[in-house]
C-alpha positions in Angstrom: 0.0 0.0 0.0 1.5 3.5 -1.2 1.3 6.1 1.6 1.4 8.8 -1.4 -0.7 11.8 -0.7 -3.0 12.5 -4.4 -0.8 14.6 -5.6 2.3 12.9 -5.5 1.3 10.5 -7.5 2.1 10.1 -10.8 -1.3 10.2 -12.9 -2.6 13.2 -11.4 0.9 15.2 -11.5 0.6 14.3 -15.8 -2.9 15.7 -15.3 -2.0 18.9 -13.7 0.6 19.3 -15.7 -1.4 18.7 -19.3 -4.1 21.2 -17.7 -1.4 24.2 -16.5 0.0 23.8 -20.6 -3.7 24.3 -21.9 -4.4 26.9 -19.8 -1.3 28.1 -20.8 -2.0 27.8 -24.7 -5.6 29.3 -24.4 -4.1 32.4 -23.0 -1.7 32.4 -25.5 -4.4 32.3 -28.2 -6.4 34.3 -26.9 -3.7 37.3 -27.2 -4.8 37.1 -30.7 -8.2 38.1 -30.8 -8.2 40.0 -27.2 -8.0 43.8 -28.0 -5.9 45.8 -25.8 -5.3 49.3 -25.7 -1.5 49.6 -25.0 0.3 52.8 -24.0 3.6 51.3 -25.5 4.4 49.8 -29.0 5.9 46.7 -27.0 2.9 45.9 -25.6 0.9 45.4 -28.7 3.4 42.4 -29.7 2.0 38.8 -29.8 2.9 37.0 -26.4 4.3 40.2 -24.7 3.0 39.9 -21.6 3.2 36.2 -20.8 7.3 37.1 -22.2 7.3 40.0 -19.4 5.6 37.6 -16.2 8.2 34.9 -17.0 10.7 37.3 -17.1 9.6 39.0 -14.0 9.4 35.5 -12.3 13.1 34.4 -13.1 13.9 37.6 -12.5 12.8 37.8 -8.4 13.7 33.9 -7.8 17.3 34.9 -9.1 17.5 38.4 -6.5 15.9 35.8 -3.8 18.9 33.2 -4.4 20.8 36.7 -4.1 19.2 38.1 -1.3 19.5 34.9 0.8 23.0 34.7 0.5 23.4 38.4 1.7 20.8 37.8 5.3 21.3 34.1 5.9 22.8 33.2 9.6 24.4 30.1 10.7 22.0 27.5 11.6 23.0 28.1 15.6 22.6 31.8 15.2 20.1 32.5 18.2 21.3 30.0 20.5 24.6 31.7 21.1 
């Protein structure tokens, strides 16, 4: 008997997966019959703003990694 919580296992992590890409796609699509009014020519282009979020994302897990190494303590820190 597996002890594995629903979404550890393996079917349903393909599933979530498969649904995140659709999602994923249908936002793309939809970029191409969604009017917007932009303020800049950039962000008229075809994909711009899913570009810019994944962008942004890589962009604060990278000053995280950064940041951590600047405020991290030792692990005994408060017990001396």
């Amino acid at each position: 008997m597996s002890n594995k919580t629903w979404i550890e296992k393996r079917k349903n992590l393909v599933l979530m997966v498969r649904i995140f890409l659709a999602v994923c796609i249908l936002l793309l699509l939809l970029d191409l019959v969604i009017h917007r009014h932009e303020l800049f020519t950039w962000e008229g282009w075809f994909g711009f703003y899913g570009f810019y979020g994944f962008v942004a994302c890589v962009t604060l897990v990278l000053a995280a990694r950064l940041l951590r190494r600047l405020v991290m303590r030792r692990e005994d820190y408060y017990d001396r």
